[in-house]
C-alpha positions as CSV (number, residue, x, y, z in Angstrom):
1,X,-34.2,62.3,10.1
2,X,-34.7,61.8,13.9
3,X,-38.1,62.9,15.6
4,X,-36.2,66.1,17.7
5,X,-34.7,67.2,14.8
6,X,-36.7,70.1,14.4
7,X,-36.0,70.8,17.3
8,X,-32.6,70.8,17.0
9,X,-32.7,73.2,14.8
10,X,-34.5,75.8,17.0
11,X,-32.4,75.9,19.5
12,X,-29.1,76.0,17.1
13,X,-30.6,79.3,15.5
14,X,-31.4,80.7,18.5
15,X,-28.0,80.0,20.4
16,X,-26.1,80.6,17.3
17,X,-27.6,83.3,15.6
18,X,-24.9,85.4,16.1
19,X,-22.4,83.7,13.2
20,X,-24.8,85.4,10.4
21,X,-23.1,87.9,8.7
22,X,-24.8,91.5,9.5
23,X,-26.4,93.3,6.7
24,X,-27.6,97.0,6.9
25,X,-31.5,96.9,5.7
26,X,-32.9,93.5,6.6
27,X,-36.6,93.3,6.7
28,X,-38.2,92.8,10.1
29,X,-38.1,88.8,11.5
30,X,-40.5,86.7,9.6
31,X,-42.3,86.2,13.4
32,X,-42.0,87.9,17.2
33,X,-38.0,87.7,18.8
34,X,-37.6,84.5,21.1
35,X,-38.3,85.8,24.6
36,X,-35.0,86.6,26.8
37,X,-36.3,84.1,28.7
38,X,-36.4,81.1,26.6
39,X,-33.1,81.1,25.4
40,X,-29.9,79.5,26.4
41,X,-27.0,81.5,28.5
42,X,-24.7,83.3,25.6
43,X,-21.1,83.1,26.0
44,X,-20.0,86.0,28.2
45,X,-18.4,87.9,25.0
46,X,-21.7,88.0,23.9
47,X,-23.9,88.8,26.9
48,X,-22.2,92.0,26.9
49,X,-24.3,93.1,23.7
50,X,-26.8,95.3,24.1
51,X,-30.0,94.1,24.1
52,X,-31.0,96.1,20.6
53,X,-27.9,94.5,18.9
54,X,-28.9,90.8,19.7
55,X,-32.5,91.2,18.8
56,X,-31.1,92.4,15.4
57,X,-29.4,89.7,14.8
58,X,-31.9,87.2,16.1
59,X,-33.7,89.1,13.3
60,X,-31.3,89.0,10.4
61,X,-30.8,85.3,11.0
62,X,-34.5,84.4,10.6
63,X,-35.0,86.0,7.5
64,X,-31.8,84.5,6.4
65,X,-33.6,81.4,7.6
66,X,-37.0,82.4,5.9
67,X,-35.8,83.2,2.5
68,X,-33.2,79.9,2.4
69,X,-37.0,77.6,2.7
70,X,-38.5,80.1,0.7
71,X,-35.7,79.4,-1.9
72,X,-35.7,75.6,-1.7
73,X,-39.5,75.4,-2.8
74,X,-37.7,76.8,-6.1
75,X,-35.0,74.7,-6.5
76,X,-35.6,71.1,-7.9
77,X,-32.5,68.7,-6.6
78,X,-32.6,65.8,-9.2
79,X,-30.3,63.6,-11.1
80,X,-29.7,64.8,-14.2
81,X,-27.9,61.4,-15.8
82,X,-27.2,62.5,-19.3
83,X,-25.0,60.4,-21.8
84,X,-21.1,62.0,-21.6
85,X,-19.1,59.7,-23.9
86,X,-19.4,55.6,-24.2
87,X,-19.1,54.9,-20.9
88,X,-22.0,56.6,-18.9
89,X,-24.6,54.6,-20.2
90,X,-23.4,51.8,-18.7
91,X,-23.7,53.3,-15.4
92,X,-27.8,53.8,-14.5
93,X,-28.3,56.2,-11.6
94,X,-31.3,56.2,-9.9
95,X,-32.5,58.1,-6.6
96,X,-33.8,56.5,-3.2
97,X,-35.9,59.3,-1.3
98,X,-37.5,56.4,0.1
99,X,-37.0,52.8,0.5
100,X,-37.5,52.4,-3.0
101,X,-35.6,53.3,-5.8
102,X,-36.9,56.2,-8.3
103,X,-35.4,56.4,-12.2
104,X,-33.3,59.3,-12.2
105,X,-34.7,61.9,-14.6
106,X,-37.8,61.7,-12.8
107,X,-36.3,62.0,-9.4
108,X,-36.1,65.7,-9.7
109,X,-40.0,66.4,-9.4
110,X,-40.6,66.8,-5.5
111,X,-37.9,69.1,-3.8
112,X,-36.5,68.8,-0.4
113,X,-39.2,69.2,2.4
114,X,-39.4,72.5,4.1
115,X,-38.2,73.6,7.4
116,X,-34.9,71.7,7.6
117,X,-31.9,72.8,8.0
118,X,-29.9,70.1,5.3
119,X,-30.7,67.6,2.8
120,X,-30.0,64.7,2.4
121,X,-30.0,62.4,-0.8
122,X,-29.4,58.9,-1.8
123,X,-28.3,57.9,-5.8
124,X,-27.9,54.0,-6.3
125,X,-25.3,53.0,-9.0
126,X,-25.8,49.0,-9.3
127,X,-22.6,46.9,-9.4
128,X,-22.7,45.6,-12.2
129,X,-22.2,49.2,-13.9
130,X,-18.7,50.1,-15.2
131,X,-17.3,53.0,-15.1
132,X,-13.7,54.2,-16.8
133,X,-13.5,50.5,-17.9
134,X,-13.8,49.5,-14.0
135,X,-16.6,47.2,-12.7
136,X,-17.6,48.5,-9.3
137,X,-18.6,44.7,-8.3
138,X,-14.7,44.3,-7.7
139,X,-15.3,46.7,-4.9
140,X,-16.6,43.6,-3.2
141,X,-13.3,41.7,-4.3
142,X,-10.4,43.4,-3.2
143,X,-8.6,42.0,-0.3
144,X,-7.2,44.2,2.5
145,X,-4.0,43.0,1.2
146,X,-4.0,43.7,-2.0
147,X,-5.3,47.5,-1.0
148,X,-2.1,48.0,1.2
149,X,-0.2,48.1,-1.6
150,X,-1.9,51.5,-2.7
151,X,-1.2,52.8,0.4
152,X,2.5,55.3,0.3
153,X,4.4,53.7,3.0
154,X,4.2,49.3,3.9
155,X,3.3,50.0,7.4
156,X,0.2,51.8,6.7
157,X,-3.1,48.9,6.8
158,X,-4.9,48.5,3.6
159,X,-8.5,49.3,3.5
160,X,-11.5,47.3,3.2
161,X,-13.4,48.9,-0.2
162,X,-16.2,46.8,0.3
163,X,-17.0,48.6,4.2
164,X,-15.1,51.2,2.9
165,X,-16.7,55.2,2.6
166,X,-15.2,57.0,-0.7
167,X,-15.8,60.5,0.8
168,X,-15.5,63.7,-0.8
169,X,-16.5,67.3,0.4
170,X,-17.8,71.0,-1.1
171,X,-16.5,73.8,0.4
172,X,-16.6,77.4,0.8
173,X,-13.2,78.4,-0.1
174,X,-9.8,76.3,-0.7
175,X,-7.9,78.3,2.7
176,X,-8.7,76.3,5.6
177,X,-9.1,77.6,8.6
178,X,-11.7,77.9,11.1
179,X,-14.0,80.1,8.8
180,X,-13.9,77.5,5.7
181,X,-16.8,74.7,6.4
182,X,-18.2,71.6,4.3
183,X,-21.2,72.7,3.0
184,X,-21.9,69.1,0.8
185,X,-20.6,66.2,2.0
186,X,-20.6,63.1,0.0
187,X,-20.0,59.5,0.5
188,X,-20.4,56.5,-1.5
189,X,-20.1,52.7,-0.3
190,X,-21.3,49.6,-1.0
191,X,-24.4,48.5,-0.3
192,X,-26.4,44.8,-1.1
193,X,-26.3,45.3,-5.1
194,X,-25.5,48.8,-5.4
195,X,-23.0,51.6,-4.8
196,X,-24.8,54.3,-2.8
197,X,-23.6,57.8,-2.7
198,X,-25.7,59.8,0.1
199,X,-24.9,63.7,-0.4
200,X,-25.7,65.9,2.5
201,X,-26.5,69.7,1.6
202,X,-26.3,72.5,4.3
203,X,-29.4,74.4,3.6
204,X,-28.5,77.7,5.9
205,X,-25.7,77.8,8.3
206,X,-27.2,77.2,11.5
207,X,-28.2,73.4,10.5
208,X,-24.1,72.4,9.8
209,X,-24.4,70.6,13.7
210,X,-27.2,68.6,12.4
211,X,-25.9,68.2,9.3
212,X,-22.7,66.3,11.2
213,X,-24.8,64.5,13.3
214,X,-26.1,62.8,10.5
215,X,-23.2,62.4,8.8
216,X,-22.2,60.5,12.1
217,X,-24.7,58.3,12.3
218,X,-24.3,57.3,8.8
219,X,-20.7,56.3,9.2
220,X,-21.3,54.2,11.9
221,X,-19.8,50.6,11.0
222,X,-18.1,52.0,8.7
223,X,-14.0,51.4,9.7
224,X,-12.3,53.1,6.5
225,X,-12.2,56.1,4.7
226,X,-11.0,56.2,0.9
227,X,-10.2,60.5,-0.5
228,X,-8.8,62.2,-2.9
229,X,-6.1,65.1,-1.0
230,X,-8.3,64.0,1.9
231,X,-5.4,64.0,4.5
232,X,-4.4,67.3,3.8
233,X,-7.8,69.0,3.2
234,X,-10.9,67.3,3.5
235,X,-10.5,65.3,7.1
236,X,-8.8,68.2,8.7
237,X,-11.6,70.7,7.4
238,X,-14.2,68.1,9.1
239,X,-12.6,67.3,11.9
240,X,-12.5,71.4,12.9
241,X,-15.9,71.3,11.9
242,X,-17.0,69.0,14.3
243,X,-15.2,69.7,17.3
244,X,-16.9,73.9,16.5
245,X,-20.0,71.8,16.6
246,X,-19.4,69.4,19.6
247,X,-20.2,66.7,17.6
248,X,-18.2,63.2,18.0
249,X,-16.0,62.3,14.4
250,X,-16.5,59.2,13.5
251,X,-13.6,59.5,11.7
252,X,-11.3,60.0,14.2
253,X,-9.6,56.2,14.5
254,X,-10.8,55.4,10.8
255,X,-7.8,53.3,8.6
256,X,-7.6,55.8,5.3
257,X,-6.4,55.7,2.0
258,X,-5.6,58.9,0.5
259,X,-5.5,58.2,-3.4
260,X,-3.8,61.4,-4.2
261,X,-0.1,59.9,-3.3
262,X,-0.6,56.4,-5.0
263,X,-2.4,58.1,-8.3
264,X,0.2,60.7,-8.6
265,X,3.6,57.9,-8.4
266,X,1.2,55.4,-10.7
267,X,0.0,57.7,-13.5
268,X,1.4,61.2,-13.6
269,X,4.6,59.8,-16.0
270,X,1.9,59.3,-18.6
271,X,-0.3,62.3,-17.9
272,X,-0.2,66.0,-17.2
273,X,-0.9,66.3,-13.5
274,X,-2.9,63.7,-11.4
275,X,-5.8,65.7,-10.6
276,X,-8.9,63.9,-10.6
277,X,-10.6,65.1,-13.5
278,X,-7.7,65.1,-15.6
279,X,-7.1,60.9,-14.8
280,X,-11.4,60.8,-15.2
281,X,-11.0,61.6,-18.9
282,X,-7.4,60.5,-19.7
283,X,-6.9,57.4,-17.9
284,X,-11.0,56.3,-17.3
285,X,-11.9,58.2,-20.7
286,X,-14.9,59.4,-19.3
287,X,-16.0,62.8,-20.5
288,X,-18.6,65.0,-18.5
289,X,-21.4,67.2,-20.5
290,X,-21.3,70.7,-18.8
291,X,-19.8,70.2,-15.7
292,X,-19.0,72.8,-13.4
293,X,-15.6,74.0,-13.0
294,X,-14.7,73.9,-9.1
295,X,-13.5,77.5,-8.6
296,X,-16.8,78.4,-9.6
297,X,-18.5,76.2,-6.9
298,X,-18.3,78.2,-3.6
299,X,-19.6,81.1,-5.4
300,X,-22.6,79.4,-6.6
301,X,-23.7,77.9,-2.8
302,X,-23.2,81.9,-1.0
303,X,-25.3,82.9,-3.8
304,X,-27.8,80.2,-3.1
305,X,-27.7,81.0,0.3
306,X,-28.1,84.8,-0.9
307,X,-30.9,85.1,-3.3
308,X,-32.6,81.3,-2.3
309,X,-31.9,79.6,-5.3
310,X,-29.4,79.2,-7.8
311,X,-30.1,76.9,-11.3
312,X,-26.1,75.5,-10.8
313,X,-26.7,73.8,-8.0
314,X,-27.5,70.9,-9.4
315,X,-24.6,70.8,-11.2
316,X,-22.5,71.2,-8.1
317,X,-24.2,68.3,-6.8
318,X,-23.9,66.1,-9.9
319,X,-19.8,67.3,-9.9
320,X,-19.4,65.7,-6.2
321,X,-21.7,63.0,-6.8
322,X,-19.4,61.6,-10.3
323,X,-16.5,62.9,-8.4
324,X,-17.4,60.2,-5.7
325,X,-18.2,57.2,-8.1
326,X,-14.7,58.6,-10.5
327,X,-13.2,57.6,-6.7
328,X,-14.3,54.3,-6.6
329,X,-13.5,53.7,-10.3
330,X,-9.6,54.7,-10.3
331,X,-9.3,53.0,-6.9
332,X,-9.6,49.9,-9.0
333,X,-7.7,51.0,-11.6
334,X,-4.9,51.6,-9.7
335,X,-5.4,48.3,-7.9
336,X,-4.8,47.0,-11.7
337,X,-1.2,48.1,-11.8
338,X,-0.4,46.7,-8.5
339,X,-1.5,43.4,-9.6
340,X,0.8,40.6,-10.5
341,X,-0.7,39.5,-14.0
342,X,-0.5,43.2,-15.0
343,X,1.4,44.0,-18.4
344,X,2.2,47.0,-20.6
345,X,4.9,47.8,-22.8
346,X,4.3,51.2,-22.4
347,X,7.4,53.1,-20.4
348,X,6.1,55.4,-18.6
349,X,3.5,53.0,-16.8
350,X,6.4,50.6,-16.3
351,X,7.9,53.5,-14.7
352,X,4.7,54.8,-12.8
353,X,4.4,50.9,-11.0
354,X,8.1,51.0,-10.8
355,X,8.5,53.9,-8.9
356,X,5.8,53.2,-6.8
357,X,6.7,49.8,-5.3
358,X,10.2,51.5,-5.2
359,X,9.3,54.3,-2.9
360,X,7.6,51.7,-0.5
361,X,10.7,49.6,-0.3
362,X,9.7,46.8,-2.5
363,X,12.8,46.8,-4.6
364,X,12.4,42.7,-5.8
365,X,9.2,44.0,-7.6
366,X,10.5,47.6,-8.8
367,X,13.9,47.4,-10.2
368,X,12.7,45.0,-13.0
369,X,10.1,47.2,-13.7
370,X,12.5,49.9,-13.8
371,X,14.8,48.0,-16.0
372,X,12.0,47.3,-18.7
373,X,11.1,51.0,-18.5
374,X,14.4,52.5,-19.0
375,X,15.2,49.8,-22.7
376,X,11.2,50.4,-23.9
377,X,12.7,54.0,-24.5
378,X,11.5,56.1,-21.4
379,X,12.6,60.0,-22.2
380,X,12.9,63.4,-20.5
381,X,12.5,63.6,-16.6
382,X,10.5,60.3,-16.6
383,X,14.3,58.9,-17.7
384,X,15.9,61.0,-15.7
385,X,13.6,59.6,-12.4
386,X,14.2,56.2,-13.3
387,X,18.1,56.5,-13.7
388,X,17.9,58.0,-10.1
389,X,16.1,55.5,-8.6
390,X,18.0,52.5,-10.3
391,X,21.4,54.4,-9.0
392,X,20.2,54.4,-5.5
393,X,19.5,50.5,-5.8
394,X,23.2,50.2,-6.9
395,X,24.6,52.4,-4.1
396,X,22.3,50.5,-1.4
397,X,24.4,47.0,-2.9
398,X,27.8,48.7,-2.6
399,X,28.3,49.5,-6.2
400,X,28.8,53.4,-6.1
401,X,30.7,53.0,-9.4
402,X,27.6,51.9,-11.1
403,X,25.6,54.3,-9.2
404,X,27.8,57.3,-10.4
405,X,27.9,55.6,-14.1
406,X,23.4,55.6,-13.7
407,X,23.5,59.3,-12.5
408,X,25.8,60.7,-15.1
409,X,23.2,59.6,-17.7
410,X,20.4,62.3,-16.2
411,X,20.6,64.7,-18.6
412,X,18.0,67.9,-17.7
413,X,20.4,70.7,-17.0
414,X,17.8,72.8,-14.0
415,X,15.7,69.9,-12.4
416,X,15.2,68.3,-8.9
417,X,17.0,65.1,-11.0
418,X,19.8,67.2,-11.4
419,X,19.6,68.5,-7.6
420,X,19.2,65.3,-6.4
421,X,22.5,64.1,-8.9
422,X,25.2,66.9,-7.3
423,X,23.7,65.7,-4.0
424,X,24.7,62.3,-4.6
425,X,27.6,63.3,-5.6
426,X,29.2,65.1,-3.0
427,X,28.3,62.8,-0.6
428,X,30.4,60.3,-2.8
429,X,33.1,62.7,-2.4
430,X,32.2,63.7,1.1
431,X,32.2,60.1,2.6
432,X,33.3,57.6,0.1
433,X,36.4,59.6,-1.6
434,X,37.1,61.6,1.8
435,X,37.6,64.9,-0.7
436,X,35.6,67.7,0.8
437,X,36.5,70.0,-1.5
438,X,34.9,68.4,-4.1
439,X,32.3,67.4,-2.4
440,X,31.7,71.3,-1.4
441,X,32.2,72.3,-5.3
442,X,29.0,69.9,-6.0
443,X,26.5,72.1,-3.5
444,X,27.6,74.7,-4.6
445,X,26.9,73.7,-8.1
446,X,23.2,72.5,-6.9
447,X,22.4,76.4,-5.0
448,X,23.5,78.4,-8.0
449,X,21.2,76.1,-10.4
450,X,17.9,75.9,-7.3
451,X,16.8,79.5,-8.5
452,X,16.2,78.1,-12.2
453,X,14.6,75.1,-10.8
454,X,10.8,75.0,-11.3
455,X,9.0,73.8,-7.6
456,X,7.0,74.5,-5.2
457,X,7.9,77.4,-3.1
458,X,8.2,74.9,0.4
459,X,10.1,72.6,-1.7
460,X,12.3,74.9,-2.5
461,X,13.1,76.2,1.0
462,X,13.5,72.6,2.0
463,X,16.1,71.8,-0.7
464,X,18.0,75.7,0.1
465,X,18.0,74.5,3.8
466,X,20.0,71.2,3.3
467,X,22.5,72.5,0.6
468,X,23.0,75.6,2.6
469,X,23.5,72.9,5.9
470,X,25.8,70.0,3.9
471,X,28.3,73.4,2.9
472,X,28.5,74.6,5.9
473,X,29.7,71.7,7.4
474,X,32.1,71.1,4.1
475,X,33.5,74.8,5.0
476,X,34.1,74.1,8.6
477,X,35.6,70.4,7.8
478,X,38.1,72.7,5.0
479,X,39.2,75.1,8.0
């Protein structure tokens, strides 16, 4: 924490106080207003409150203010390591308030200190722990070369996981937007012997520019970024949040690896879905005791900030902070299948690998991996995937007759597979058998079965755009 920080902090409540949501009976200010003359020039859609309006508020944030500290001196923020299947005891947290390292359960005992606006905290996994059946030392292993292949198109630059920042945010809704902020921030990286996750905590709503600032400082030297959904949720929310602030994102020109994409090609044939708690206790067969469910979490912090306190929080906190080393773990899991040594006779994670490398263009490495999928007995839409992708290899050598034999095999009736099939299709009538009639008979096949088809609303639209485009181009070729 920097010397002016305090300071900091009074001049952000008084310039700001106006973001704190009004309430109708809040007690009288915990001290006397600022006076009109010590404080900064307010926009001009706010100079034209009256003076009785903006001493209220100046109120109402200060005893927002007052009861957060107030709340804190309740609130014990602690590790809370307890044993959640056969791996966690291999992985000993401990807590660094200071320089040196306290054992985790009795971390806990002194709470944040009073009269700041965030908190900040720093858990030290060593190395040479394991975690899901990965050794975090191979963090310091991996070669930027060997991480580009994680990343969802070849052009994009690996990352370096031993610089590297696994980040990993708390917010106060799932919307976006302007009005949704971070309000813990997490990041884990390497550093000497350990893996370090430091969590920031917004303690009331007029310390988030601090709070940043921190954050900023901390990622300094710090090139990449590693996320899970972090290009579509978590860097967007914080870069909003600290151009609001005018605070510089270090971020901005940072090499990323979003391990949504890669984890959902690479293991979602075998499992459910690819969320990250589902491949923490399927794939990394670690089991949490009691952990919070994340729809429950931006609840818990408004009533926190509401009443002062709140015994879940320090399950929220222990939810990021896992969530953050789970990060690090599947990173080098995944890194596993992109190996060349790597072996399994299972068929859907020769198809996962498979249809990974095949989506980046690496065809050498995919179709045999295909291939050794599709005879180990791959079923259902995995097959179905698999006998597209193979067919598209055929078609890109010239053999549309073993193409067309690959895609007659899908076999799901109301699927993208199937889609994707009568697309195929009528452009092998369309360009290669010059019959657009046919051709035309084939969309029109694919928009009466889209409606049965289960996706995503957008996908949907996207799919209904380019059939309803390809027939009515076949209907003005057929005038």
């Amino acid at each position: 924490m920097t010397a002016d920080r305090s300071t900091l902090a009074e001049r952000l409540r008084r310039s700001r106080a106006r973001i704190v949501p009004a309430g109708q009976d809040s007690p009288a200010p915990a001290r006397p207003p600022v006076p009109e003359a010590e404080q900064p020039p307010l926009p001009a859609a706010v100079e034209r409150t009256s003076g009785d309006d903006k001493t209220a508020r100046l109120a109402r944030a200060r005893e927002l203010i007052r009861r957060t500290e107030r709340g804190w001196k309740e609130l014990r923020v602690g590790p809370a390591v307890a044993d959640s299947g056969p791996e966690r005891p291999a992985l000993r947290e401990t807590r660094a308030d200071t320089e040196e390292a306290v054992p985790g359960p009795e971390a806990g005992d002194a709470p944040p200190r009073s009269g700041e606006p965030f908190s900040r905290e720093d858990h030290d996994f060593p190395l040479a722990s394991r975690y899901g059946g990965a050794s975090l030392l191979r963090l310091l292993e991996v070669s930027e070369e060997a991480a580009a292949r994680l990343q969802i198109r070849p052009e994009e630059p690996g990352v370096d996981l031993s610089r590297a920042l696994f980040l990993d945010t708390e917010t106060s809704g799932l919307a976006g937007g302007t009005g949704t902020f971070a309000f813990l921030i997490g990041v884990g990286f390497v550093e000497e012997d350990r893996f370090r996750v430091t969590q920031f905590l917004l303690r009331n709503p007029l310390g988030e520019a601090a709070m940043l600032e921190e954050l900023a400082v901390l990622a300094t030297g710090s090139r990449d970024l590693v996320t899970y959904n972090g290009g579509s949720f978590d860097l967007p929310l914080l870069e909003t949040r600290f151009a609001l602030n005018g605070v510089a994102s270090p971020f901005r020109n940072a090499r990323h690896l979003d391990l949504l994409h890669p984890a959902r090609r690479l293991f979602k044939p075998r499992h459910d879905n690819a969320r990250l708690s589902t491949l923490e206790r399927e794939l990394l067969e670690v089991e949490r005791d009691d952990d919070i469910p994340g729809d429950r979490i931006p609840q818990v912090f408004f009533d926190f900030l509401r009443y002062g306190h709140h015994p879940a929080m320090e399950s929220v906190l222990s939810h990021n902070r896992y969530d953050i080393v789970t990060l690090a773990a599947l990173a080098l899991r995944a890194l596993e299948r992109m190996g060349e040594d790597w072996h399994s006779d299972d068929p859907a994670d020769l198809h996962g690998a498979g249809h990974h490398f095949w989506r980046r263009g690496d065809s050498e490495v995919a179709v045999p991996l295909l291939e050794r999928a599709l005879s180990a007995g791959l079923s259902g839409r995995n097959r179905d995937r698999c006998l597209l992708d193979l067919g598209e290899r055929r078609k890109q050598l010239g053999d549309w007759s073993g193409a067309i034999e690959l895609w007659s095999r899908v076999e799901l009736v109301d699927s993208r597979e199937r889609l994707d099939v009568l697309v195929w299709f009528a452009k092998h009538e369309e360009h290669q058998r010059k019959d657009p009639a046919r051709a035309l008979t084939h969309v029109e096949d694919a928009l009466e079965r889209l409606p049965r088809t289960e996706m995503g609303q957008e996908t949907s639209r996207r799919y209904r755009k380019e059939l309803e485009r390809r027939a009515a181009r076949l209907h003005k070729s057929l005038d």
